[in-house]
C-alpha positions in Angstrom: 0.0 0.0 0.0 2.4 2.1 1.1 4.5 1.5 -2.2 1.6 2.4 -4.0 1.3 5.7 -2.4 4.9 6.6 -2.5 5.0 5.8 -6.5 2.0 8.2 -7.0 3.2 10.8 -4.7 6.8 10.9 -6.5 5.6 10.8 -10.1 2.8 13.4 -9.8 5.4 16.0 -8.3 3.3 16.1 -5.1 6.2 15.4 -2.9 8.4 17.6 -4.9 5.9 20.0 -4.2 5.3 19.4 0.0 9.3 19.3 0.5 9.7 22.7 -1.3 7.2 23.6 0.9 8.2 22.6 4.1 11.9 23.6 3.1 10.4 26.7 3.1 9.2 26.6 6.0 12.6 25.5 7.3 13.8 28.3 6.5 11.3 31.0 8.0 11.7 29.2 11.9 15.6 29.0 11.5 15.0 32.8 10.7 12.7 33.5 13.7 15.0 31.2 16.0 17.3 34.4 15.7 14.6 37.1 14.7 12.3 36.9 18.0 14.8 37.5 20.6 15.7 41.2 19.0 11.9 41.4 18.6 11.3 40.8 22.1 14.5 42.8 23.2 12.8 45.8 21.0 9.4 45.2 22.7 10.7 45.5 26.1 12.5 48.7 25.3 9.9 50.1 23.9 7.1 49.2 26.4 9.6 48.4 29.0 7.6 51.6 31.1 4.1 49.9 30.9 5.7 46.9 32.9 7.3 46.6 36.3 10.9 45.7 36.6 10.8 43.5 38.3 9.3 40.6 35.8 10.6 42.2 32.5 14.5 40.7 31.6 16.6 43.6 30.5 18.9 41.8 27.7 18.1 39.5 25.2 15.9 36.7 26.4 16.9 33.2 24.6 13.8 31.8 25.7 11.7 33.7 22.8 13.6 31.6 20.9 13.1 27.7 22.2 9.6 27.5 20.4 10.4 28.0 17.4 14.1 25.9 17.9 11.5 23.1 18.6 9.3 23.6 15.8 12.4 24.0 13.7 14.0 20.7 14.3 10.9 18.9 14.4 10.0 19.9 11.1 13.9 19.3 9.4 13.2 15.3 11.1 10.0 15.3 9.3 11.2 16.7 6.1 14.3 14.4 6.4 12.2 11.5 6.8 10.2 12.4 3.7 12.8 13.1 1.7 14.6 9.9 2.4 11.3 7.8 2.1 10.2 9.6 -1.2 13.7 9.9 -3.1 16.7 7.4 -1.6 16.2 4.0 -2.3 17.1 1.5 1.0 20.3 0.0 0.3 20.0 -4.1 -0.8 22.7 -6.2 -0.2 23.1 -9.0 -2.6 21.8 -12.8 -1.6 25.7 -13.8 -2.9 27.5 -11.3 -0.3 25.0 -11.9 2.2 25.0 -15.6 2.4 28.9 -16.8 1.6 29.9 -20.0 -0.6 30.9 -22.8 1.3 33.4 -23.7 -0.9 34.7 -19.8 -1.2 35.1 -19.9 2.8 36.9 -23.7 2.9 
């Protein structure tokens, strides 16, 4: 079945299509991994008088930043996984190397 599916997927350019896709969406959290922190950084500055000191960081806070780390490497294993199940064939080792001759070994 699943055969089936993959041979369908691959020749219609669908998965051609979904890894672009989520490639490009790779790319946007990898972006926002390093984007949020000076957004939040700017954010505090700018609002930093509507909020008490006491609960507000005053540098960069790397924690802005974890979600979209996770979502980031959860989606490149899910795109990896795709991409390997969808393009790279499994490697096959022949019956002759697997199995050796008796009379090669003796």
């Amino acid at each position: 079945m699943f055969d089936r599916l993959k041979l369908a997927v691959v020749e219609s350019y669908v998965g051609a299509i979904a890894l672009g896709y989520l490639f490009a969406q790779l790319v946007q959290h990898f972006v926002n991994i390093f984007a949020l922190p000076i957004a939040g950084w700017v954010e505090r500055k700018q609002y930093g008088a509507f909020v008490p000191r006491t609960s507000a960081p005053v540098g960069f806070s790397f924690q802005d930043a974890l979600p979209e780390l996770v979502r980031f490497f959860l989606l490149l294993l899910f795109w990896s996984v795709l991409l390997r199940w969808l393009y790279f064939k499994p490697l096959k080792k022949e019956a002759s190397e697997a199995v050796p001759n008796p009379e090669q070994v003796g």
